[in-house]
ZADO-1210 file (C-alpha; in nm, 4 decimals, padded with zeros to 6 digits):
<atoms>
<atom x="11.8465" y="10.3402" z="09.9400" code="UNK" pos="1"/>
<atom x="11.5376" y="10.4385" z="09.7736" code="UNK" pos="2"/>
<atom x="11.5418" y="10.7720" z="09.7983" code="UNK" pos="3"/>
<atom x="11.3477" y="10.7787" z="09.5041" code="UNK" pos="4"/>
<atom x="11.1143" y="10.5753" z="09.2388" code="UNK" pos="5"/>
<atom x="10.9236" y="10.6063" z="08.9134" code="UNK" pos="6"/>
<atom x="10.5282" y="10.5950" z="08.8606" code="UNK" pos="7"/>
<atom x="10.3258" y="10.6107" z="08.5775" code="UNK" pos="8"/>
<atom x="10.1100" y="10.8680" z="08.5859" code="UNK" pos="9"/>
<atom x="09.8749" y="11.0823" z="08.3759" code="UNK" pos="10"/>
<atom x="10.1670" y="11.2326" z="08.1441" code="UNK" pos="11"/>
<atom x="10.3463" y="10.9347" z="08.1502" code="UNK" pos="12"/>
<atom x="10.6666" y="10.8267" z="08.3694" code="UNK" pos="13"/>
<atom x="10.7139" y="11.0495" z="08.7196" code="UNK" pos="14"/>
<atom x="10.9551" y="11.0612" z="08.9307" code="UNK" pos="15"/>
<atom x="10.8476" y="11.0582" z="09.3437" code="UNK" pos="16"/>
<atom x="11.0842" y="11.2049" z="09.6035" code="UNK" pos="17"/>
<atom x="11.0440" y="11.1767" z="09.9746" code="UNK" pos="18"/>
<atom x="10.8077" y="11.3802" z="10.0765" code="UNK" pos="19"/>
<atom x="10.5915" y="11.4203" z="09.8305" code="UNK" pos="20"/>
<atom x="10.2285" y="11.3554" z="09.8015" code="UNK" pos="21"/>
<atom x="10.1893" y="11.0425" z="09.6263" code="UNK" pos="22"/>
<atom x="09.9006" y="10.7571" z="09.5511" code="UNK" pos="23"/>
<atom x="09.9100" y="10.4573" z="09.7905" code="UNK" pos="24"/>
<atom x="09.6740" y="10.1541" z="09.7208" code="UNK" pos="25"/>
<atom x="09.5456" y="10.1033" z="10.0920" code="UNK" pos="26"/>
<atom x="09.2681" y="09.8238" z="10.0330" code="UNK" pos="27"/>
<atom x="09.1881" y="09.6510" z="09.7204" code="UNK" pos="28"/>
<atom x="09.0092" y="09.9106" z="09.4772" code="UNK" pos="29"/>
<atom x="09.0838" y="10.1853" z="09.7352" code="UNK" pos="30"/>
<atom x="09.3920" y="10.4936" z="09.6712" code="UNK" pos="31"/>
<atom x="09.4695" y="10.7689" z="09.8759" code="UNK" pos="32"/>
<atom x="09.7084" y="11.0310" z="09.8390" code="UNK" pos="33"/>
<atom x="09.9937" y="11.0017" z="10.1566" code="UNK" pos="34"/>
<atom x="10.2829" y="11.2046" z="10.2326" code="UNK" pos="35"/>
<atom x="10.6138" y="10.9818" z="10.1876" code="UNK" pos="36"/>
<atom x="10.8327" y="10.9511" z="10.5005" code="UNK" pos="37"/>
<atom x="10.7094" y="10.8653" z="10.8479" code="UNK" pos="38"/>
<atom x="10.7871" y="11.1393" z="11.1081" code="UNK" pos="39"/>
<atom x="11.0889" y="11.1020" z="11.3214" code="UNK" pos="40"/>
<atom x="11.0029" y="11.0628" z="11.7159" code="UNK" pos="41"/>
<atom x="11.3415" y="11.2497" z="11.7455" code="UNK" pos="42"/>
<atom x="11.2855" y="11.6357" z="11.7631" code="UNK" pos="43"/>
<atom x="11.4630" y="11.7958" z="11.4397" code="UNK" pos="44"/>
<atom x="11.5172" y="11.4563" z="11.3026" code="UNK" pos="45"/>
<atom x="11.4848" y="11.3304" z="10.9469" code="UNK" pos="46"/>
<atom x="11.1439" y="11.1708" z="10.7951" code="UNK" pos="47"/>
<atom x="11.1717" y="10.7933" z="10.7936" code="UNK" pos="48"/>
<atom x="11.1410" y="10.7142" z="10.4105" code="UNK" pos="49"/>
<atom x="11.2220" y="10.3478" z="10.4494" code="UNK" pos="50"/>
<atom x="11.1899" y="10.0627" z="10.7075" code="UNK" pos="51"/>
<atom x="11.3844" y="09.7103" z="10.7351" code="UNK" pos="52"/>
<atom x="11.1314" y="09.3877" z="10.6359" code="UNK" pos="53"/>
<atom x="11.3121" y="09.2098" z="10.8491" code="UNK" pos="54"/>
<atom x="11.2724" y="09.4666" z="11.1840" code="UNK" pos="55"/>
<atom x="10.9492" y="09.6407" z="11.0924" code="UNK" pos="56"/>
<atom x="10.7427" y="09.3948" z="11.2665" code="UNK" pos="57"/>
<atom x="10.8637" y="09.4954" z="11.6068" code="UNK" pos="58"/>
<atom x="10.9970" y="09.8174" z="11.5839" code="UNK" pos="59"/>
<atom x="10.8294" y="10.1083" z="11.7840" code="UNK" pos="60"/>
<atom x="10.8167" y="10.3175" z="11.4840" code="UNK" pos="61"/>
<atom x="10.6774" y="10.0955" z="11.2171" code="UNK" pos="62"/>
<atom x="10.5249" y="09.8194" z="11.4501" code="UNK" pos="63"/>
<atom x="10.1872" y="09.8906" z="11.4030" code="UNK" pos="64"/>
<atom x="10.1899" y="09.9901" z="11.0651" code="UNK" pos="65"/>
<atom x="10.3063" y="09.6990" z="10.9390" code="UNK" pos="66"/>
<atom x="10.0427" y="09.4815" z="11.1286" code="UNK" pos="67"/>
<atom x="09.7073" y="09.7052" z="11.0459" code="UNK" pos="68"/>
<atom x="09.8128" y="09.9503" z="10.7563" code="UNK" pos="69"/>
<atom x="09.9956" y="09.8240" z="10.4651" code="UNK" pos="70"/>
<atom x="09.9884" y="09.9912" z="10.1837" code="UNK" pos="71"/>
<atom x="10.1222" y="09.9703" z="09.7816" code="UNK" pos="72"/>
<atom x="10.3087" y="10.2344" z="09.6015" code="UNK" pos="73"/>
<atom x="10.2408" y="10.1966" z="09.2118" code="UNK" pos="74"/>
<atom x="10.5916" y="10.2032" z="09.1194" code="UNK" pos="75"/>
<atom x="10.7851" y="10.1021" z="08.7670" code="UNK" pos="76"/>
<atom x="11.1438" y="10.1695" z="08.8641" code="UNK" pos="77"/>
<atom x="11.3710" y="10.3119" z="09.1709" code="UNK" pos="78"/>
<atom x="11.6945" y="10.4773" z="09.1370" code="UNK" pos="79"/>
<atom x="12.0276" y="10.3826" z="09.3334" code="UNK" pos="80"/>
<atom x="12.3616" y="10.6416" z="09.2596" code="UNK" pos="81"/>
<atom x="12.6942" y="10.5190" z="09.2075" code="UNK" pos="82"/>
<atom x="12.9699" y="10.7606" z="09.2127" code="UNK" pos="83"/>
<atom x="13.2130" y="10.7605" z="08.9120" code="UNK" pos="84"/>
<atom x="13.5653" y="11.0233" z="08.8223" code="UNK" pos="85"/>
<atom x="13.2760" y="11.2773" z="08.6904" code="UNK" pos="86"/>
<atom x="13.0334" y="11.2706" z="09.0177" code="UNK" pos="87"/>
<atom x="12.7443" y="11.0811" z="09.0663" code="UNK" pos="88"/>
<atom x="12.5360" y="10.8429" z="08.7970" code="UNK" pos="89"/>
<atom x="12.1732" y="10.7845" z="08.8449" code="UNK" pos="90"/>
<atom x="12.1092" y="10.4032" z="08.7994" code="UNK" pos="91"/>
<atom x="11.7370" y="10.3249" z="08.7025" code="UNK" pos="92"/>
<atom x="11.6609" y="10.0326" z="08.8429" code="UNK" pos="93"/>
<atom x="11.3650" y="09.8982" z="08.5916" code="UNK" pos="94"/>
<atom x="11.1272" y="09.5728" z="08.7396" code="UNK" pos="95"/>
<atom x="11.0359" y="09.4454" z="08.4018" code="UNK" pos="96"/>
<atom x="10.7157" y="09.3514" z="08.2041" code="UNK" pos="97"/>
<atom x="10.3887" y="09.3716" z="08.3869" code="UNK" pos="98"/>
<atom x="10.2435" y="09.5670" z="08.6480" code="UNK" pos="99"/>
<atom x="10.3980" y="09.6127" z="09.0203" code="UNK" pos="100"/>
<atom x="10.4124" y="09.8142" z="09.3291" code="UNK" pos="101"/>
<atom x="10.6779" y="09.8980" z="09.6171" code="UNK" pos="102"/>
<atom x="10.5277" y="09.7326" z="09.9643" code="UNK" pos="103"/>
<atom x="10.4752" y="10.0420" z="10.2249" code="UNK" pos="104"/>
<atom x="10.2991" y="10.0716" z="10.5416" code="UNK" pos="105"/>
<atom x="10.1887" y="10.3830" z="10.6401" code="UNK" pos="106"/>
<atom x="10.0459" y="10.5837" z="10.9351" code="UNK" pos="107"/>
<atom x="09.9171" y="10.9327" z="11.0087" code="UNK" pos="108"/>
<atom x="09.8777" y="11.0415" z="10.6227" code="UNK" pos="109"/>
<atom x="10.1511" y="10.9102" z="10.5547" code="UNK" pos="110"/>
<atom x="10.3910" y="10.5870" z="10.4291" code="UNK" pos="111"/>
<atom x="10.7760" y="10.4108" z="10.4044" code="UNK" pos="112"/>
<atom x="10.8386" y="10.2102" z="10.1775" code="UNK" pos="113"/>
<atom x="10.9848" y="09.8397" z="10.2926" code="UNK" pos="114"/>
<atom x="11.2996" y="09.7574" z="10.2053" code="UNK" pos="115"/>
<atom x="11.5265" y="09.4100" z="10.1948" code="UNK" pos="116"/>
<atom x="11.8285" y="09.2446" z="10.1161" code="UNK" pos="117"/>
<atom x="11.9706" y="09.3375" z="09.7777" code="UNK" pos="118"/>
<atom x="11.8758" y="09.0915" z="09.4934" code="UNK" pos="119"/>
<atom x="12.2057" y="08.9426" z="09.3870" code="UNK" pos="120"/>
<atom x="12.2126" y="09.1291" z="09.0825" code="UNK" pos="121"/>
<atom x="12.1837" y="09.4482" z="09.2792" code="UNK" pos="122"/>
<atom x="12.4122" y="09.3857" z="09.5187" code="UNK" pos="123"/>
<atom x="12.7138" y="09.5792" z="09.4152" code="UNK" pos="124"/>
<atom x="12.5270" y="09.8880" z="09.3599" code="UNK" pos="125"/>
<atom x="12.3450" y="09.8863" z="09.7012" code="UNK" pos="126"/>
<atom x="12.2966" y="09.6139" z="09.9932" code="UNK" pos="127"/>
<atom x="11.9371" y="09.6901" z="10.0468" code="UNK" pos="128"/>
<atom x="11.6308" y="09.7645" z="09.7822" code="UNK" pos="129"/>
<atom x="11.2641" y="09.7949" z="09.7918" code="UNK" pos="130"/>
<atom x="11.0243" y="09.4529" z="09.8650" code="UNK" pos="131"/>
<atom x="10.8660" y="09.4538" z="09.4991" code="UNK" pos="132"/>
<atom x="10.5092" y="09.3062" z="09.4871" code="UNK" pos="133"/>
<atom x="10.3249" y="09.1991" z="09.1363" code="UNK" pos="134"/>
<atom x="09.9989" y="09.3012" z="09.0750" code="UNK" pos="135"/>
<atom x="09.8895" y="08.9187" z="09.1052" code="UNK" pos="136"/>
<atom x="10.0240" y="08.9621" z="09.4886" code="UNK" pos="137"/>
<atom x="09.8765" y="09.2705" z="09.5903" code="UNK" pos="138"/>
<atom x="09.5777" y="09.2089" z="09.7481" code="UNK" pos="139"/>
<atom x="09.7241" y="08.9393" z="09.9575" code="UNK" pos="140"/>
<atom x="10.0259" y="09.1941" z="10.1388" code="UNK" pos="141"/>
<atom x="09.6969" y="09.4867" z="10.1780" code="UNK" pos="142"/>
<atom x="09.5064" y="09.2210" z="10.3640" code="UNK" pos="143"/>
<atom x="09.7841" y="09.1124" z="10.5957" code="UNK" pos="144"/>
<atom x="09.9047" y="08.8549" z="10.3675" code="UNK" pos="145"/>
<atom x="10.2500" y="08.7255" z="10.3112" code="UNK" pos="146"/>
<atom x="10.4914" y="08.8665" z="10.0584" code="UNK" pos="147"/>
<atom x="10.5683" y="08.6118" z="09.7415" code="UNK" pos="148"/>
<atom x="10.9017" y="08.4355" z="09.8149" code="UNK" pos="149"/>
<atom x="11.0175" y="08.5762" z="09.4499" code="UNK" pos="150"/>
<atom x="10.9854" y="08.9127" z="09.3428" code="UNK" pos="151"/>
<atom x="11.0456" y="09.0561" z="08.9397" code="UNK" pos="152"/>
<atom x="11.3659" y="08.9792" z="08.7497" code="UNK" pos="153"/>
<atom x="11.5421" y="09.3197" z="08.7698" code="UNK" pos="154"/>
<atom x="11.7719" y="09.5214" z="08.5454" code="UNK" pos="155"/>
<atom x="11.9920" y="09.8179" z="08.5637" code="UNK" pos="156"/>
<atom x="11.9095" y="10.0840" z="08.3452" code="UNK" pos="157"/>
<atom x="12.1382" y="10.3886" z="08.3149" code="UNK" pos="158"/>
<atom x="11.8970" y="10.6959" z="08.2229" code="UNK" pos="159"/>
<atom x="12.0485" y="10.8418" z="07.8767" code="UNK" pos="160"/>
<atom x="12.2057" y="11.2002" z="07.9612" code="UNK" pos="161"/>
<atom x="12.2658" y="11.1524" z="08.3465" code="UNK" pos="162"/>
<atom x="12.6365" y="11.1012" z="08.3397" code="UNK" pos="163"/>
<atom x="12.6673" y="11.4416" z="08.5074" code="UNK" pos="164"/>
<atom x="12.6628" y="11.5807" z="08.8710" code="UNK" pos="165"/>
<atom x="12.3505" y="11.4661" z="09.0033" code="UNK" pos="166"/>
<atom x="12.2256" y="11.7217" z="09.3212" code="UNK" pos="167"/>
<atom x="12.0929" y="11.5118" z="09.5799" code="UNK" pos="168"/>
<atom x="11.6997" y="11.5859" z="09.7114" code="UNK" pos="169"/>
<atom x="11.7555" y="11.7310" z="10.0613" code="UNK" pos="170"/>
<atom x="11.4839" y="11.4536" z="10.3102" code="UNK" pos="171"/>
<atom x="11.4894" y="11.7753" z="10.5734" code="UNK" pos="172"/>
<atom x="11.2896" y="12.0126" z="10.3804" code="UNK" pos="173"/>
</atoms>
């Protein structure tokens, strides 16, 4: 679940992958470039790209993040895969009109991204999906605000040409 989402950036729309070095928003007026996926207190083990709303809070790995740094990933779309007779088909997942970030917290140089319970609309491509936060809510989750009870009206996109195999981006290298 959110393995990866789509910025705007100087050339237009980018894709981010875990991993990466990406632009955060960590105060109002403030970006910084962090490193996406938190590192895993488990020798050998996997980055942690994502973290539970509902278990961040208290969680020894994401605890403290998500009480002192919060941060906001400038984000137009995510992608979910759903497998079909020809492989897997990458579903864009678009927010809408307007401006709007995916809510992270982040530590160390670097950031997850939070994730919740699948908008109803989403649900039967994928339980889970990123908290989505307006521009018009932002400054309120980076100063240890609460989240707006209703996020964007959301829409599956299907990216022209991507019927085929997709290769999936390996989170251990």
């Amino acid at each position: 679940m959110c393995g990866r989402y789509e910025m705007k950036g100087p050339l237009g729309e980018e894709e981010a992958f875990p991993g990466q070095l990406l632009p955060a928003l960590v105060a109002p007026g403030l970006v910084m470039t962090l490193r996406w996926g938190f590192a895993s207190l488990l020798p050998g083990g996997r980055p942690h790209i994502n973290a539970r709303l509902e278990s961040a809070a208290l969680s020894k790995t994401f605890g403290a993040s998500f009480a002192l740094s919060r941060c906001l990933l400038p984000a137009s779309a995510y992608f979910e895969w759903r497998k079909s007779a020809s492989g897997s088909v990458k579903i864009r997942v678009g927010f809408g009109e307007g401006e709007y970030f995916l809510a992270g917290i982040c530590q160390n140089g670097s950031f997850a991204i939070l994730t919740r319970e699948a908008a109803p609309e989403i649900q039967a491509l994928h339980g889970r999906m990123p908290v989505i936060v307006p521009a018009a809510a932002a400054e309120s989750w980076l100063l240890r605000g609460e989240l707006p009870e209703e996020g964007p009206s959301l829409s599956l996109e299907p990216l022209p040409g991507e019927q085929e195999q997709l290769n999936f981006f390996d989170q251990t290298t």
